[in-house]
GUMAR-71711 format. One record per residue: residue number from 1; residue in three letters; chain; x, y, z of N, C-alpha, C, CB in turn. Coordinates in steps of 0.001 Angstrom, whole numbers. Glycine has a CB too. Layout:
BEGIN
seq->NUM, type->Ala, mol->A, n.X->X, n.Y->Y, n.Z->Z, ca.X->X, ca.Y->Y, ca.Z->Z, c.X->X, c.Y->Y, c.Z->Z, cb.X->X, cb.Y->Y, cb.Z->Z .
...
This chain:
BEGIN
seq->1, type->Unk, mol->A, n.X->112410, n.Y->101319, n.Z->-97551, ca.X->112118, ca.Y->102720, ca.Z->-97411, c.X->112532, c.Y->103423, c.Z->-98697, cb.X->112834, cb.Y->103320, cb.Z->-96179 .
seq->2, type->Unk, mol->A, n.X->111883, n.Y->104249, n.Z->-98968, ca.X->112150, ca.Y->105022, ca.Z->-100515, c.X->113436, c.Y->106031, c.Z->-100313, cb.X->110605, cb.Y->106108, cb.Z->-101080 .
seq->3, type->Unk, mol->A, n.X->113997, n.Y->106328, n.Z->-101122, ca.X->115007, ca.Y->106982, ca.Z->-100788, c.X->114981, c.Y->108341, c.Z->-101228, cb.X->116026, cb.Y->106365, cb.Z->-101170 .
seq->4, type->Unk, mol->A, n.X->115544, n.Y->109536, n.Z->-100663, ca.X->115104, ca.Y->110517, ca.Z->-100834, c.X->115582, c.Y->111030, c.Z->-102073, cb.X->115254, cb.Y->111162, cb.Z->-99858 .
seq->5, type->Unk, mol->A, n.X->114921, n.Y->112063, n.Z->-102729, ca.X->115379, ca.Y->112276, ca.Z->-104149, c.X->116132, c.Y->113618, c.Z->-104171, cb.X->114125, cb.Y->112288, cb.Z->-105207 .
seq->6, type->Unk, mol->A, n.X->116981, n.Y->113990, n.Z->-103321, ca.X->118225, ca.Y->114502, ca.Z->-103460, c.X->119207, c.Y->113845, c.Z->-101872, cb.X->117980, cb.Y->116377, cb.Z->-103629 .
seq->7, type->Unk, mol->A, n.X->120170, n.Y->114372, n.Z->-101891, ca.X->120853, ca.Y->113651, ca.Z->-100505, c.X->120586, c.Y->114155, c.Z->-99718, cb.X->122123, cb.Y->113498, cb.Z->-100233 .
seq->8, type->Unk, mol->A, n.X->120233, n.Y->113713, n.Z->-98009, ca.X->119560, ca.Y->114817, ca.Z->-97435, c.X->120661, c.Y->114577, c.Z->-96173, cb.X->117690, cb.Y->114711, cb.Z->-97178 .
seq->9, type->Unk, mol->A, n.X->121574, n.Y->116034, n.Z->-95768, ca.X->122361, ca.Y->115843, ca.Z->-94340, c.X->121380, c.Y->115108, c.Z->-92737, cb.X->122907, cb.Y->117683, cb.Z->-93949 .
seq->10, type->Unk, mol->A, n.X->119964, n.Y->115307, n.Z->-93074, ca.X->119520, ca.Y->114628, ca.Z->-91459, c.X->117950, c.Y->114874, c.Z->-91636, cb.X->120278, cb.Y->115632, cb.Z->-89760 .
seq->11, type->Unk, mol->A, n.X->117488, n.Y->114307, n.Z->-91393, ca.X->116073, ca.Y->114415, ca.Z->-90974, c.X->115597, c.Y->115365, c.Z->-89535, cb.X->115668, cb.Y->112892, cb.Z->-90760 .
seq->12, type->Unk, mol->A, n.X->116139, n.Y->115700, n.Z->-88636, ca.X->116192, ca.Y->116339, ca.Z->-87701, c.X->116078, c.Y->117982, c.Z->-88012, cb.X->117294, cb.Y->115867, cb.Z->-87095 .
seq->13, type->Unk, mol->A, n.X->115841, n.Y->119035, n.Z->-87170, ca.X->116168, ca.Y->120551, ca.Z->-87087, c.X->117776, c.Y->120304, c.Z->-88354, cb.X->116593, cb.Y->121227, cb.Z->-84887 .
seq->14, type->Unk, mol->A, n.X->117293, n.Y->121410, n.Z->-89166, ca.X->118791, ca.Y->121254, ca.Z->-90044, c.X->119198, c.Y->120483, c.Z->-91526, cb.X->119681, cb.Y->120498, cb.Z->-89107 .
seq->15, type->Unk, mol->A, n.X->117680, n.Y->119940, n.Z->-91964, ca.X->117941, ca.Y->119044, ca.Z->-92758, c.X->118098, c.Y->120068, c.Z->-94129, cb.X->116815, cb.Y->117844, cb.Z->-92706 .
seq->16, type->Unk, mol->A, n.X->119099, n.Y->119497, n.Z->-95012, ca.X->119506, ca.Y->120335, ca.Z->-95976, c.X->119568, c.Y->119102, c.Z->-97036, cb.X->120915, cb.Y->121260, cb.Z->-95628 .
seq->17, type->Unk, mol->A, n.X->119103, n.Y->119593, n.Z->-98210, ca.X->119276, ca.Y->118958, ca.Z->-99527, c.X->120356, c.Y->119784, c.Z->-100240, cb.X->117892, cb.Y->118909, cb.Z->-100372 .
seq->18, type->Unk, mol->A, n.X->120915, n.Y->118758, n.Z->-100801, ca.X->121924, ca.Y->119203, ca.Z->-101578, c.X->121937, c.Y->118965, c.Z->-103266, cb.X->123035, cb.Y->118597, cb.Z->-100964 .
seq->19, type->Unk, mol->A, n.X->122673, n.Y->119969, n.Z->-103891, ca.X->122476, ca.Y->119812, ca.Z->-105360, c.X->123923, c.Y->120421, c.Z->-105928, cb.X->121008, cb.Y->120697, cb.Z->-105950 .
seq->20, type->Unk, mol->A, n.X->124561, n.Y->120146, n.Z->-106587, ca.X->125924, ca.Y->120491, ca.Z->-107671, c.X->125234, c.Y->122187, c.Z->-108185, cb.X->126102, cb.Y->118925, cb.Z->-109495 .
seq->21, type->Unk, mol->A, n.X->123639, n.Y->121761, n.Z->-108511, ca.X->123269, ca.Y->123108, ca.Z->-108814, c.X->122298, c.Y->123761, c.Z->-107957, cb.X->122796, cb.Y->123164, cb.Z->-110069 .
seq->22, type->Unk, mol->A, n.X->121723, n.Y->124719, n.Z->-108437, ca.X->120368, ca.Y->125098, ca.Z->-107686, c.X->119509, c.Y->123716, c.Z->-108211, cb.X->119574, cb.Y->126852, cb.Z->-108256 .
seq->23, type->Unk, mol->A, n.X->118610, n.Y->123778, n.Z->-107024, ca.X->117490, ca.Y->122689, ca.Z->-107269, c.X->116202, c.Y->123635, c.Z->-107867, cb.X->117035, cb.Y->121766, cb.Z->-105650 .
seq->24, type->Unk, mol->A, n.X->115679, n.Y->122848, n.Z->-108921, ca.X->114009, ca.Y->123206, ca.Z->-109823, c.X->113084, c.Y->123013, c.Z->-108321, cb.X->113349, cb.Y->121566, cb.Z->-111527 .
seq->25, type->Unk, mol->A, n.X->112212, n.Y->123903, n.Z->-108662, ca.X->111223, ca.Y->123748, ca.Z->-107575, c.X->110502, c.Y->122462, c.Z->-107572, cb.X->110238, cb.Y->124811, cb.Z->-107636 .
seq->26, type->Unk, mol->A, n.X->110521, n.Y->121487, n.Z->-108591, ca.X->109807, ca.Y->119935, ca.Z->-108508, c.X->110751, c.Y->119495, c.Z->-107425, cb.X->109850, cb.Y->118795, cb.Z->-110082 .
seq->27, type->Unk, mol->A, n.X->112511, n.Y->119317, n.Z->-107578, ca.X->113143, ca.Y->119190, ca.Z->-106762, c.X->112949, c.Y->118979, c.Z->-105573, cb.X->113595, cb.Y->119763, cb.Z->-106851 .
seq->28, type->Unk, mol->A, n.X->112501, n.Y->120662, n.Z->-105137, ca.X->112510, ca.Y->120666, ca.Z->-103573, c.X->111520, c.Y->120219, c.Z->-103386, cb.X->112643, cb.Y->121813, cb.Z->-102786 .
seq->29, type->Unk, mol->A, n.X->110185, n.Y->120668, n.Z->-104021, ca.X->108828, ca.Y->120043, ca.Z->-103713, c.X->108846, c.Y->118549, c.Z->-103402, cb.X->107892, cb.Y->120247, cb.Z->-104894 .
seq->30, type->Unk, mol->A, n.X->109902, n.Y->117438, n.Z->-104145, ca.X->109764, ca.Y->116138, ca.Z->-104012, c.X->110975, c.Y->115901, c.Z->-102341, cb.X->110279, cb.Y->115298, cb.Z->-105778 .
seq->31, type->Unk, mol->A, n.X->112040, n.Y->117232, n.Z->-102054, ca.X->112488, ca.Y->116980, ca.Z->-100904, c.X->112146, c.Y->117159, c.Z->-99936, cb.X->113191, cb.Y->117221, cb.Z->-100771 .
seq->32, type->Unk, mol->A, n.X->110756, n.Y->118823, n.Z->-99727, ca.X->110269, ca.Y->118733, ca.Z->-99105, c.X->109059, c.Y->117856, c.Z->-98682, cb.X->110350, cb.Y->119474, cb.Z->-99164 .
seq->33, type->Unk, mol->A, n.X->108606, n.Y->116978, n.Z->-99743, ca.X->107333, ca.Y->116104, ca.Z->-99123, c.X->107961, c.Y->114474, c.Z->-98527, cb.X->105984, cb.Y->115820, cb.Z->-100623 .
seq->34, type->Unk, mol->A, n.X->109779, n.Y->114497, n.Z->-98684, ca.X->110089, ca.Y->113449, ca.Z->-98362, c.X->110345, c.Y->113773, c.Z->-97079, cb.X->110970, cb.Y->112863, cb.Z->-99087 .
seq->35, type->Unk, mol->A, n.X->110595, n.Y->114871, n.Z->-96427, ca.X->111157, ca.Y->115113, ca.Z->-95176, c.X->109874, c.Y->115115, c.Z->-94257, cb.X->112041, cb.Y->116486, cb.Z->-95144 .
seq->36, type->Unk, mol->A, n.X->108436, n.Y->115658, n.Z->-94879, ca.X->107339, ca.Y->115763, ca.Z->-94215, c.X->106771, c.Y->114351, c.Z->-94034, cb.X->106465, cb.Y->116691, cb.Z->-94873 .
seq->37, type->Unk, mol->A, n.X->106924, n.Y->113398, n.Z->-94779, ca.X->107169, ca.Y->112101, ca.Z->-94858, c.X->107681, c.Y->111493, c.Z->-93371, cb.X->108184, cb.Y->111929, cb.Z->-96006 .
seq->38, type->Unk, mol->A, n.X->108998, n.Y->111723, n.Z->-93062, ca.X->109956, ca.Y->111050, ca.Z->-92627, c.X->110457, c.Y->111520, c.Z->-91400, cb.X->110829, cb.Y->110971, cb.Z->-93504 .
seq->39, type->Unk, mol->A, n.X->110208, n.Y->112955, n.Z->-91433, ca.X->110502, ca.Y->113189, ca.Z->-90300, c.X->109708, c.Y->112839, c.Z->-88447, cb.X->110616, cb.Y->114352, cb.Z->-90707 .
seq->40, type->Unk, mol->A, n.X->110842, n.Y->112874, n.Z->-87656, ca.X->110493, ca.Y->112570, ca.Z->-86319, c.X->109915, c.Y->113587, c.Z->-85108, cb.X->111613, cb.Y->112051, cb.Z->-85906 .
seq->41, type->Unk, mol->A, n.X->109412, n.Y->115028, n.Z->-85936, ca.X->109129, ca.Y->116027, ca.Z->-84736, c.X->107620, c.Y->116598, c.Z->-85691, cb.X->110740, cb.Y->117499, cb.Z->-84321 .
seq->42, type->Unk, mol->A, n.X->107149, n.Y->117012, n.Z->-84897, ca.X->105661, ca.Y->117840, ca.Z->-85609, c.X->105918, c.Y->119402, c.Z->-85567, cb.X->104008, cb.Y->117536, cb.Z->-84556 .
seq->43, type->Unk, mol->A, n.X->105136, n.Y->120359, n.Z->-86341, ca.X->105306, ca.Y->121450, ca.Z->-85753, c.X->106011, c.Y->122070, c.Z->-87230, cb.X->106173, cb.Y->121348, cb.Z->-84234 .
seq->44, type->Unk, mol->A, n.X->105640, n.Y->123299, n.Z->-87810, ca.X->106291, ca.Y->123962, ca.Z->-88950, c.X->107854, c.Y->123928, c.Z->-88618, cb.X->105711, cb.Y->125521, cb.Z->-89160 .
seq->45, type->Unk, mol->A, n.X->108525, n.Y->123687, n.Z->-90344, ca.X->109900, ca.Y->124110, ca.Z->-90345, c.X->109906, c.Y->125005, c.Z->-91559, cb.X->110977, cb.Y->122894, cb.Z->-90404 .
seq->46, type->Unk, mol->A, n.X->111309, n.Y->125474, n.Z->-91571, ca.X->112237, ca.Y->126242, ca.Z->-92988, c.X->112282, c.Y->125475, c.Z->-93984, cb.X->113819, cb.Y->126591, cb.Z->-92819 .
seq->47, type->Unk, mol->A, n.X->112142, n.Y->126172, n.Z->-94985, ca.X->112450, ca.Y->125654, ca.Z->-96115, c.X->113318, c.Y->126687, c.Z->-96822, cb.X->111263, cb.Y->125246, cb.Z->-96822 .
seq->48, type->Unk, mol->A, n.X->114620, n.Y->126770, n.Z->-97106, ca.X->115439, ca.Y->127552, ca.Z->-97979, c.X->115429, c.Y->127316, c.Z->-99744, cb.X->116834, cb.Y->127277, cb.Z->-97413 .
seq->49, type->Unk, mol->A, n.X->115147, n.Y->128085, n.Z->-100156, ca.X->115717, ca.Y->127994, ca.Z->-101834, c.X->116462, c.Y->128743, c.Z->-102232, cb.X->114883, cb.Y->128133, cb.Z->-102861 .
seq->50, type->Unk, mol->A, n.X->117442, n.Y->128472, n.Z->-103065, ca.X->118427, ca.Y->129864, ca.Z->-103581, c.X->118217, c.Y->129441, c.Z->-105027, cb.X->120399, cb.Y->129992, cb.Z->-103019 .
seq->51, type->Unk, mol->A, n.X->118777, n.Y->130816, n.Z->-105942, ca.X->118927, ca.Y->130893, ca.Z->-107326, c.X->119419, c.Y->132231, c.Z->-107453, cb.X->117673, cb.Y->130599, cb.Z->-108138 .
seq->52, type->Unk, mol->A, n.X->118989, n.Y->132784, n.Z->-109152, ca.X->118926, ca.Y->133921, ca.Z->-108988, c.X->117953, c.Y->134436, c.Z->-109893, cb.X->120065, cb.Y->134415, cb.Z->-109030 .
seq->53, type->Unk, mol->A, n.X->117544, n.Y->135589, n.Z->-109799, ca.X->116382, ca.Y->136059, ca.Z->-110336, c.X->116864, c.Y->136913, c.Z->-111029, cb.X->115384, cb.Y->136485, cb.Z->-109556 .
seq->54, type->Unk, mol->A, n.X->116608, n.Y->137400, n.Z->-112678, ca.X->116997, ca.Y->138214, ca.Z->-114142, c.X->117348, c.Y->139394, c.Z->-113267, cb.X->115607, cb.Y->138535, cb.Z->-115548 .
seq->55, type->Unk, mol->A, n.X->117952, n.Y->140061, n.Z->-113849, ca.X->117866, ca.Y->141417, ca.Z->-113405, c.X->117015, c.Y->142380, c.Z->-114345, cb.X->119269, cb.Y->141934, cb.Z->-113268 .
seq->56, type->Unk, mol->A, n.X->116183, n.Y->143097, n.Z->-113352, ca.X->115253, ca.Y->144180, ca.Z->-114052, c.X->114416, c.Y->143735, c.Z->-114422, cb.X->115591, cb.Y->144894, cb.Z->-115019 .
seq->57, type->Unk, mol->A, n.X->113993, n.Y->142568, n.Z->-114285, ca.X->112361, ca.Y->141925, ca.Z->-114385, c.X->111354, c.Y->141736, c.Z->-113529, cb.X->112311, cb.Y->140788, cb.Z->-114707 .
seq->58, type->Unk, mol->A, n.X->110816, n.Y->142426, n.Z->-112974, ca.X->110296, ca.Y->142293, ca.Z->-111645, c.X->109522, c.Y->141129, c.Z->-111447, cb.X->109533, cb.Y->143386, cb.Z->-111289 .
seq->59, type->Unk, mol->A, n.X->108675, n.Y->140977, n.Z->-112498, ca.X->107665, ca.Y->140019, ca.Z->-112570, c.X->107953, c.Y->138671, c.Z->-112916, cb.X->106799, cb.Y->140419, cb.Z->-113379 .
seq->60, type->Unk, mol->A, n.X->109098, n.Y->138286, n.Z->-113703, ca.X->109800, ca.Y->137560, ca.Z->-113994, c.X->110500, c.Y->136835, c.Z->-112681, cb.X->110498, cb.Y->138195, cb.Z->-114868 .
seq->61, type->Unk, mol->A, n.X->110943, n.Y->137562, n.Z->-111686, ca.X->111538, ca.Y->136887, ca.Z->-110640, c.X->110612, c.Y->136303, c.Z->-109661, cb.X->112406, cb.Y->137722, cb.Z->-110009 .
seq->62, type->Unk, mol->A, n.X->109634, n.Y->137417, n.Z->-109743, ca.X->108404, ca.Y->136877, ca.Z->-108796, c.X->107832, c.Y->136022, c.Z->-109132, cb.X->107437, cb.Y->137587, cb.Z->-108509 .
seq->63, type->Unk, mol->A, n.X->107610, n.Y->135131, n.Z->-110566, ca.X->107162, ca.Y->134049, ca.Z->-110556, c.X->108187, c.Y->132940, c.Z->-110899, cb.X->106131, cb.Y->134118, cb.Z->-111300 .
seq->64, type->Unk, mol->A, n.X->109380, n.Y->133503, n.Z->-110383, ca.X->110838, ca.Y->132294, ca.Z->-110074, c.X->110520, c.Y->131882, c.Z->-108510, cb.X->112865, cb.Y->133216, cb.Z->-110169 .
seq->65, type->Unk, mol->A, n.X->110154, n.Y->133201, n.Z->-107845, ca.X->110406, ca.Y->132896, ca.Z->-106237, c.X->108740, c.Y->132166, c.Z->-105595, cb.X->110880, cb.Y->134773, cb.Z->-105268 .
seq->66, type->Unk, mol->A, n.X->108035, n.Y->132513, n.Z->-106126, ca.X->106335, ca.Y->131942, ca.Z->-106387, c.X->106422, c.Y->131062, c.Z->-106448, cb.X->105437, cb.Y->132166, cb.Z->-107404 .
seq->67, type->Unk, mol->A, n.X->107153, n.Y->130377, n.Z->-107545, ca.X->107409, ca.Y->128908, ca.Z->-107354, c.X->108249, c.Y->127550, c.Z->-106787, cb.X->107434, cb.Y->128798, cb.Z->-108071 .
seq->68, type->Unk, mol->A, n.X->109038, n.Y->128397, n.Z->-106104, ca.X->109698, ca.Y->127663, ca.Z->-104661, c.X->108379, c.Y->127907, c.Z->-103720, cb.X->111395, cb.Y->128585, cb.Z->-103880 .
seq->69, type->Unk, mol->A, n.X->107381, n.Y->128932, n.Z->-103389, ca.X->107265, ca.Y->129358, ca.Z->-102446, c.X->105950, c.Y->127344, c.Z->-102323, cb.X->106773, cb.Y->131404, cb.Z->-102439 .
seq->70, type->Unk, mol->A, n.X->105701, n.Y->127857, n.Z->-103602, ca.X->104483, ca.Y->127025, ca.Z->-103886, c.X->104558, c.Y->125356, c.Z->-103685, cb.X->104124, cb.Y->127323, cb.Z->-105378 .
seq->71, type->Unk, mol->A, n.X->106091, n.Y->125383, n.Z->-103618, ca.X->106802, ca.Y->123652, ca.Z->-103144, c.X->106795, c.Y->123520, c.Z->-101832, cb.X->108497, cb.Y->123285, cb.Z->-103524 .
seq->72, type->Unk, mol->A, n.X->106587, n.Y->124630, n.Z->-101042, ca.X->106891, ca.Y->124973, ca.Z->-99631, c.X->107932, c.Y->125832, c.Z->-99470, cb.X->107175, cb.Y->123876, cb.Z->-98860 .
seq->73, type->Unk, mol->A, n.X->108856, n.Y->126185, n.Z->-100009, ca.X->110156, ca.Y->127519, ca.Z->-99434, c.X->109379, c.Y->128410, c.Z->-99031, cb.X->111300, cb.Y->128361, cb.Z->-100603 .
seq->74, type->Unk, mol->A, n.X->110216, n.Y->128477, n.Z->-97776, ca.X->109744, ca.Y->129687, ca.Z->-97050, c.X->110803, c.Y->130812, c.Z->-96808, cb.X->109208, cb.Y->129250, cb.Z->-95712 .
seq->75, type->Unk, mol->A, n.X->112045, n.Y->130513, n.Z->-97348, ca.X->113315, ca.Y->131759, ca.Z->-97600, c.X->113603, c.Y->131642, c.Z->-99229, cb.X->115082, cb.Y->131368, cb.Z->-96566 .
seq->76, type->Unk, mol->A, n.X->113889, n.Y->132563, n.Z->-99595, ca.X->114483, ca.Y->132743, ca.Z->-100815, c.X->116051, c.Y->133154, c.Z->-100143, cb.X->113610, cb.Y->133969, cb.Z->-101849 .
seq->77, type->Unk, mol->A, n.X->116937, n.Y->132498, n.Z->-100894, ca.X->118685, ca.Y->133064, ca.Z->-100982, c.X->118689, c.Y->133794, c.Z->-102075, cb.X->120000, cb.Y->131876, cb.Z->-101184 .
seq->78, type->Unk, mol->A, n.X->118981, n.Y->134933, n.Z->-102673, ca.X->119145, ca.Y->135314, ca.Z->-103973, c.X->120879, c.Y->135354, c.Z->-104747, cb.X->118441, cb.Y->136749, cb.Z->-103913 .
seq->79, type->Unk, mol->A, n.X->121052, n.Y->134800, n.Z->-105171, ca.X->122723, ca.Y->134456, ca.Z->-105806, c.X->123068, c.Y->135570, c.Z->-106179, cb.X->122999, cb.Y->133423, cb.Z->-107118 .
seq->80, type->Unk, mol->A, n.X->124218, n.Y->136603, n.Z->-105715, ca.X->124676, ca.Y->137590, ca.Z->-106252, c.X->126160, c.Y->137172, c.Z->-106363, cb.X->124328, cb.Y->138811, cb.Z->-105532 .
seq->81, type->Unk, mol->A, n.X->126608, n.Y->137552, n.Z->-107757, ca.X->128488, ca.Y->137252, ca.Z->-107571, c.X->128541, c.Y->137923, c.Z->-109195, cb.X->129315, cb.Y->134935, cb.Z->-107333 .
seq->82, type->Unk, mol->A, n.X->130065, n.Y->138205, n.Z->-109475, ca.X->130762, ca.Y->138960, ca.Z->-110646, c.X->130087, c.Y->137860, c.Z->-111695, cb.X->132735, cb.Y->139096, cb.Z->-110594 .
seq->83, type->Unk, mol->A, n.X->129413, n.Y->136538, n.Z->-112018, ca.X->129312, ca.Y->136197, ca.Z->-112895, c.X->127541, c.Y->136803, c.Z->-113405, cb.X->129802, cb.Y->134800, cb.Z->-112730 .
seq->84, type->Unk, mol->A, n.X->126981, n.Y->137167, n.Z->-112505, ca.X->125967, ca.Y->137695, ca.Z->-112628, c.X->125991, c.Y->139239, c.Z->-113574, cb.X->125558, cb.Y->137721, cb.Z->-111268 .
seq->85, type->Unk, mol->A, n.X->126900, n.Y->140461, n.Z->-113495, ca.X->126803, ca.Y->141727, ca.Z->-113363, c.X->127687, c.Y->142026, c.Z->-113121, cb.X->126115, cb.Y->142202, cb.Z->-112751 .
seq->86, type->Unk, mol->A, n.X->127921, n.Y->143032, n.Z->-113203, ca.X->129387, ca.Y->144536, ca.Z->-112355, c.X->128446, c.Y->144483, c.Z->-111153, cb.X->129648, cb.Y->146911, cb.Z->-113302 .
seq->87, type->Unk, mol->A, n.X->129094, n.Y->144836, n.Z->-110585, ca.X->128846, ca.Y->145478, ca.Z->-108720, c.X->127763, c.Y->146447, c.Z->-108692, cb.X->130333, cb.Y->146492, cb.Z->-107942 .
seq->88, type->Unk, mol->A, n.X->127979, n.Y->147046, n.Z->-109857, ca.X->126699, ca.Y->148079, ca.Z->-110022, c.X->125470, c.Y->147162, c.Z->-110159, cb.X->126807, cb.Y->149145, cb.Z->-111467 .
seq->89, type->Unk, mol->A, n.X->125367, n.Y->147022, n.Z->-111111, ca.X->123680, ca.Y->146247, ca.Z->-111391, c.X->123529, c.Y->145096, c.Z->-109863, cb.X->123681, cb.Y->144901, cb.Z->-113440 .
seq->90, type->Unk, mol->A, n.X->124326, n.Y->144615, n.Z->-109218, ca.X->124081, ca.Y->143865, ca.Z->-108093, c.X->123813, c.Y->144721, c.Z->-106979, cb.X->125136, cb.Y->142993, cb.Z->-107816 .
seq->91, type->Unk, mol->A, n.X->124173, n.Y->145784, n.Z->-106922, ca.X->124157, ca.Y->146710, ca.Z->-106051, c.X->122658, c.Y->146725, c.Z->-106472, cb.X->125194, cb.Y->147991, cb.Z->-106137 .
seq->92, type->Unk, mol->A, n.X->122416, n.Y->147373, n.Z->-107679, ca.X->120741, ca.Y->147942, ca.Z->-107998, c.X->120160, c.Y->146603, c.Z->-107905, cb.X->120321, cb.Y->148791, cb.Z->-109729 .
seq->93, type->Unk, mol->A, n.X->120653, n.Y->145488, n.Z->-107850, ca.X->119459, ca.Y->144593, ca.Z->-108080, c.X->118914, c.Y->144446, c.Z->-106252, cb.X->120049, cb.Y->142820, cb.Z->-109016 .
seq->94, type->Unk, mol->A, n.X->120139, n.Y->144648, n.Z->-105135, ca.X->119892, ca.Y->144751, ca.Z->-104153, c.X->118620, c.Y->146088, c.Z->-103704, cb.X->121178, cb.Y->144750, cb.Z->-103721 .
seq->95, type->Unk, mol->A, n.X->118987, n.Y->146666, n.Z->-104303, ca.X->118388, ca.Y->148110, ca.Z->-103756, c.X->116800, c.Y->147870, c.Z->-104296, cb.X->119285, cb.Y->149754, cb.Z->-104573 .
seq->96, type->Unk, mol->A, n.X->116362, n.Y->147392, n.Z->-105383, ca.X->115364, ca.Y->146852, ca.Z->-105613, c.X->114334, c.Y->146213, c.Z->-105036, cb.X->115622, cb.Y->146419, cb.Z->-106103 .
seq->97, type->Unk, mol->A, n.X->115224, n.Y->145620, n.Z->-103622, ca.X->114211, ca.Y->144968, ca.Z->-102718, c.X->113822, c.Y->143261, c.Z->-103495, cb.X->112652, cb.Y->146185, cb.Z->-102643 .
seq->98, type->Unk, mol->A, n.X->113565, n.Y->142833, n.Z->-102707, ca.X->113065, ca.Y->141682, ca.Z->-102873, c.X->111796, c.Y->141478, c.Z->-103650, cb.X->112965, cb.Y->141241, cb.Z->-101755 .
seq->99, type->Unk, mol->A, n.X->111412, n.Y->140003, n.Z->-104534, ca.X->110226, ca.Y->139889, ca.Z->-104727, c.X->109069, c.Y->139596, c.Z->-104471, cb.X->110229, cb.Y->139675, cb.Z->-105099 .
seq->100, type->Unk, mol->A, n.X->108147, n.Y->140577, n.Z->-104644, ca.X->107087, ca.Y->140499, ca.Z->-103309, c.X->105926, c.Y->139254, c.Z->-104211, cb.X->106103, cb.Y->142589, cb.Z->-102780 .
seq->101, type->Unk, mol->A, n.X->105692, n.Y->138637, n.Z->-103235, ca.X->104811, ca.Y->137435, ca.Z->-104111, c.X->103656, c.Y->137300, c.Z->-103395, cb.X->105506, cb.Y->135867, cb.Z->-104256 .
């Protein structure tokens, strides 16, 4: 059996790939077609991606989150923390709303 190309907690409801970093959308694209592969139930699931998207680029993020969407993610996480910004610009990057794709 091929082995999956990141570690995966379960094939079941719940399956999560893991990475030291964010995963590249080839990444997930190669975790999500191993799970669609392998798995034992039919029927749509989740797909989560996190990163983070520039601040103040609108268009720029939208074709960060476009391209998880396009591997299959169907959530974006967006990474907010002090290494990003002051509280302010995270605050505005919140208030900004999400990227619409």
């Amino acid at each position: 059996m091929k082995s999956p190309p990141v570690p995966l907690v379960d094939l079941a409801p719940g399956t999560a790939p893991w990475s030291a970093l964010w995963l590249r959308p080839d990444e997930l694209g190669e975790a999500v077609d191993y799970v669609r592969e392998h798995r034992t139930t039919n029927g749509p699931f989740e797909v989560i991606a996190s990163g983070g998207t520039p601040l103040g680029e609108k268009r720029r993020a939208q074709d960060i989150v476009k391209s998880f969407e396009e591997v299959g993610a169907t959530w974006w996480l967006e990474w907010l923390d002090e290494q990003r910004g002051t509280f302010a610009q995270m605050r505005e990057h919140i208030r900004q709303g999400p990227p619409k794709i």
